[in-house]
C-alpha positions as CSV (number, residue, x, y, z in Angstrom):
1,X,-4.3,-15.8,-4.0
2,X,-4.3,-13.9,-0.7
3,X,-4.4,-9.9,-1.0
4,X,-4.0,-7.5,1.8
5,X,-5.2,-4.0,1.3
6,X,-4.2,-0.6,3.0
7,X,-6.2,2.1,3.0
8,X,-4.0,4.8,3.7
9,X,-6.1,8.0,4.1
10,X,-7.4,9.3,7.6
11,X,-10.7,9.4,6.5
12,X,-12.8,6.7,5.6
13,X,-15.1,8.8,3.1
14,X,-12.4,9.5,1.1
15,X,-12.1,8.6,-3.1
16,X,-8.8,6.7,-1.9
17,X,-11.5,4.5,0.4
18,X,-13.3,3.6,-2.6
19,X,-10.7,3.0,-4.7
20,X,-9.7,0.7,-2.0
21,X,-12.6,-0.5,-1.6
22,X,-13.5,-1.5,-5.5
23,X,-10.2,-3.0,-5.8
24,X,-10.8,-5.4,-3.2
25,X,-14.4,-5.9,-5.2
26,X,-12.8,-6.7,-8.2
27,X,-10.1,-9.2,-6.8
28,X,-12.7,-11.1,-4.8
29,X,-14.3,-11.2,-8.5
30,X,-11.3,-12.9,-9.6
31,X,-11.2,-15.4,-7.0
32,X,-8.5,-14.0,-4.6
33,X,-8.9,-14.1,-0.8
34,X,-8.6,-10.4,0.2
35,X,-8.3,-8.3,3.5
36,X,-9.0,-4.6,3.8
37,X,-7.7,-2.3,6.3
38,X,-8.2,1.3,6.5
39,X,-6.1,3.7,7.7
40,X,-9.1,5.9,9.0
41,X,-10.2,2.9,11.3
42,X,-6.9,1.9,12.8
43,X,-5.9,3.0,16.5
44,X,-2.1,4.6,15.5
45,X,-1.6,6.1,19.6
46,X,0.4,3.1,20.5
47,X,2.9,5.1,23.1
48,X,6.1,7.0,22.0
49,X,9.1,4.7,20.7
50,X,11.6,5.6,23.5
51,X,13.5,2.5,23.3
52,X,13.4,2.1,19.1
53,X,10.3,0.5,17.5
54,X,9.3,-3.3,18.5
55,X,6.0,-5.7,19.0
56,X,5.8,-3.7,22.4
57,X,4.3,-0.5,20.5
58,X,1.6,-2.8,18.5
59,X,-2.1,-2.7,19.5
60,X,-4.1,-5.6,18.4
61,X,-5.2,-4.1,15.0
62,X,-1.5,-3.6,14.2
63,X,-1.2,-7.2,15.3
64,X,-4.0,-8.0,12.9
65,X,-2.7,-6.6,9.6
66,X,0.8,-8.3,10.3
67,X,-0.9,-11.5,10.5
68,X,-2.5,-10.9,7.6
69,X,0.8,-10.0,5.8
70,X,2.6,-12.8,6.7
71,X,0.5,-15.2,4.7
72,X,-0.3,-12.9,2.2
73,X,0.7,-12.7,-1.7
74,X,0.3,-9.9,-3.1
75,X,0.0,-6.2,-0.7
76,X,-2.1,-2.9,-2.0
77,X,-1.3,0.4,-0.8
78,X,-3.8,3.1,-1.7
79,X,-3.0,6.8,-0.4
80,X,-3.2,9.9,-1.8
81,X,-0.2,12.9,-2.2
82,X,0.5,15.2,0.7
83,X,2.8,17.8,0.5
84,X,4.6,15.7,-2.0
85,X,4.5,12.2,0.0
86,X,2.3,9.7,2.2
87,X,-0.2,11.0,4.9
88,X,1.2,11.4,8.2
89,X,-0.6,8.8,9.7
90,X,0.5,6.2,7.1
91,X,4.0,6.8,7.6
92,X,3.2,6.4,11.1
93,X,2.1,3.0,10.5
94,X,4.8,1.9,7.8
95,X,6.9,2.9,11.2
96,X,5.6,0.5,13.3
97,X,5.0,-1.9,11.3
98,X,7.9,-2.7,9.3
99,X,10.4,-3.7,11.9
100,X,14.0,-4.6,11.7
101,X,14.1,-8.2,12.9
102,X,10.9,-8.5,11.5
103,X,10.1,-7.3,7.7
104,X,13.9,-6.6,7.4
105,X,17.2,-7.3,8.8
106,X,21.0,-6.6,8.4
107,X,23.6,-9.5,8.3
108,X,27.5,-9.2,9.5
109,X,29.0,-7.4,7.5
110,X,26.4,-6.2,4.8
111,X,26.0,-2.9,3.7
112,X,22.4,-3.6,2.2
113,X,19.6,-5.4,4.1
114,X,17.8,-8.2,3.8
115,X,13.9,-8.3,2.8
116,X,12.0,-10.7,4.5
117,X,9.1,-10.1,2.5
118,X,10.2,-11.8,-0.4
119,X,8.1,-13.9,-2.7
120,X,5.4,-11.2,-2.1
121,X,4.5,-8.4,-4.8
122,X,2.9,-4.9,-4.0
123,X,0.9,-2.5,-5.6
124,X,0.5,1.1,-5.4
125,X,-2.4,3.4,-6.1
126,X,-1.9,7.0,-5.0
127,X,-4.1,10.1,-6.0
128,X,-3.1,13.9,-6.4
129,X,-4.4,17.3,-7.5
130,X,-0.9,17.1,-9.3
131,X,-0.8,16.2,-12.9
132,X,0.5,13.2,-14.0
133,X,2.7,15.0,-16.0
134,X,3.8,17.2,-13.8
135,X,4.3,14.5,-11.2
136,X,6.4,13.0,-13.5
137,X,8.5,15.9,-15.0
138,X,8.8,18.7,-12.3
139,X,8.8,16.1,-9.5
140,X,10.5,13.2,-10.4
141,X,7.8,11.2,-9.7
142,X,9.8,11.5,-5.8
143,X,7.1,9.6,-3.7
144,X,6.9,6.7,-6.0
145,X,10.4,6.1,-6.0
146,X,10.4,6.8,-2.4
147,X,7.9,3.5,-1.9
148,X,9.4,1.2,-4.5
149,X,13.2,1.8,-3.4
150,X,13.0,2.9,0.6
151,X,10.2,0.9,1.4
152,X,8.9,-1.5,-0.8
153,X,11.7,-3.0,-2.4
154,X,13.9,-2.8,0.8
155,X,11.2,-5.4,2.4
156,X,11.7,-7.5,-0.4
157,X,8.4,-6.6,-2.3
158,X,8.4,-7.3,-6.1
159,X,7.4,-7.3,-8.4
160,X,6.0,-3.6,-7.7
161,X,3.3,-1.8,-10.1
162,X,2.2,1.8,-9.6
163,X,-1.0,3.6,-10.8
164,X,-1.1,7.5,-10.4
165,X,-5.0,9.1,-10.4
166,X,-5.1,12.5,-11.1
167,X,-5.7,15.2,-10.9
168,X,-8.5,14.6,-8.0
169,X,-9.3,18.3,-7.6
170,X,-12.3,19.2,-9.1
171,X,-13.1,16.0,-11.0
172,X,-16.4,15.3,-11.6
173,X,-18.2,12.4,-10.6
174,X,-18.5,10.4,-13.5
175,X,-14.9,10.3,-14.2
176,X,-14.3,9.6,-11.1
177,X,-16.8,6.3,-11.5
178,X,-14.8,5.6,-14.6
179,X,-11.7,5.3,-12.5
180,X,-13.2,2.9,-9.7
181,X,-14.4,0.7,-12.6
182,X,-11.0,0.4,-14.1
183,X,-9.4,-0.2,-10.6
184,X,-12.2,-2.9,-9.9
185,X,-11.1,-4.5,-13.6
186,X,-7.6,-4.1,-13.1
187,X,-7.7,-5.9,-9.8
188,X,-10.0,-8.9,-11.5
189,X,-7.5,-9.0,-14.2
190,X,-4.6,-9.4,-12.0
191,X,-5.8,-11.9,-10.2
192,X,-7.1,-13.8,-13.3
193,X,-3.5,-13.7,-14.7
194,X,-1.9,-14.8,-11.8
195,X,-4.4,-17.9,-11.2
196,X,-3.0,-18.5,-15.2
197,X,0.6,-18.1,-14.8
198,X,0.3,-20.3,-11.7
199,X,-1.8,-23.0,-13.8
């Protein structure tokens, strides 16, 4: 099994780094094949899109983490909740990176695109100073539906599964080891299942 991982937070000493990173521990545990890129490493300043995005406005590291989509089975995103969505910088790079022609396209006459990411599945971890219950109840739980219906789903990613951590502010540090270990063993186990259900 082939996994790539985002790291979507500007800063690579950030809880959603280590997340990110003891997911990937816990898949390699499992077996899978895995690729980690962080946001807080990428080069984003790849010239303004004048003329619409295309393959002109990649750098190589952009280049890089499409190649390793392409072959890839199963894509993580970890980021945490901004103002009530994704980190500038990682829409940034969802904009660049998932182009029409490319991860999607339209045919003649279609109101509704076409994924071309399909037979892939995606997961989501996103952390907040926002309750989950509140999250869920005041908000709608707006960002996750944002990823699963305007992003994820309309490349063809599914299935989709979604873990909220919260709330970040203030936690102390062992809880906050007790939520790397379950992420660790809830990568291990997916990837365990999956070598099963392909058995």
């Amino acid at each position: 099994m082939n996994i790539v991982i985002i790291s979507g937070h500007p800063r690579a000493d950030s809880f959603t780094q280590a997340l990110a990173e003891h997911y990937q521990q816990g898949a390699e545990a499992g077996g899978a094949s895995v690729k980690l890129f962080a946001l807080s490493q990428l080069k984003l300043d790849t010239g303004p899109l004048t003329s619409g995005p295309s393959q002109n406005n990649w750098n190589d590291e952009i280049r890089q983490l499409w190649a390793a989509i392409e072959p890839a089975d199963h894509i993580v995103i970890a980021h945490p909740l901004w103002w009530g969505t994704m980190p500038a910088e990682l829409k940034h790079l969802l904009d660049r990176l998932l182009l029409p022609g490319l991860a999607y396209s339209y045919a003649e006459g279609k109101p509704l695109p076409v994924g071309h990411l399909k037979g892939k599945s995606a997961e989501v971890i996103m952390t907040s100073d926002t309750p989950d219950w509140f999250y869920r109840l005041a908000y709608g739980k707006a960002q996750s539906k944002l990823m699963k219906n305007q992003i994820l789903k309309f490349v063809g990613l599914k299935p989709l599964r979604f873990t909220h951590i919260s709330p970040i502010h203030n936690m102390p540090a062992p809880k906050r080891q007790k939520h790397l270990d379950k992420v660790r063993q809830m990568a291990k186990n997916f990837v365990t299942q999956h070598k099963k259900s392909a058995a």
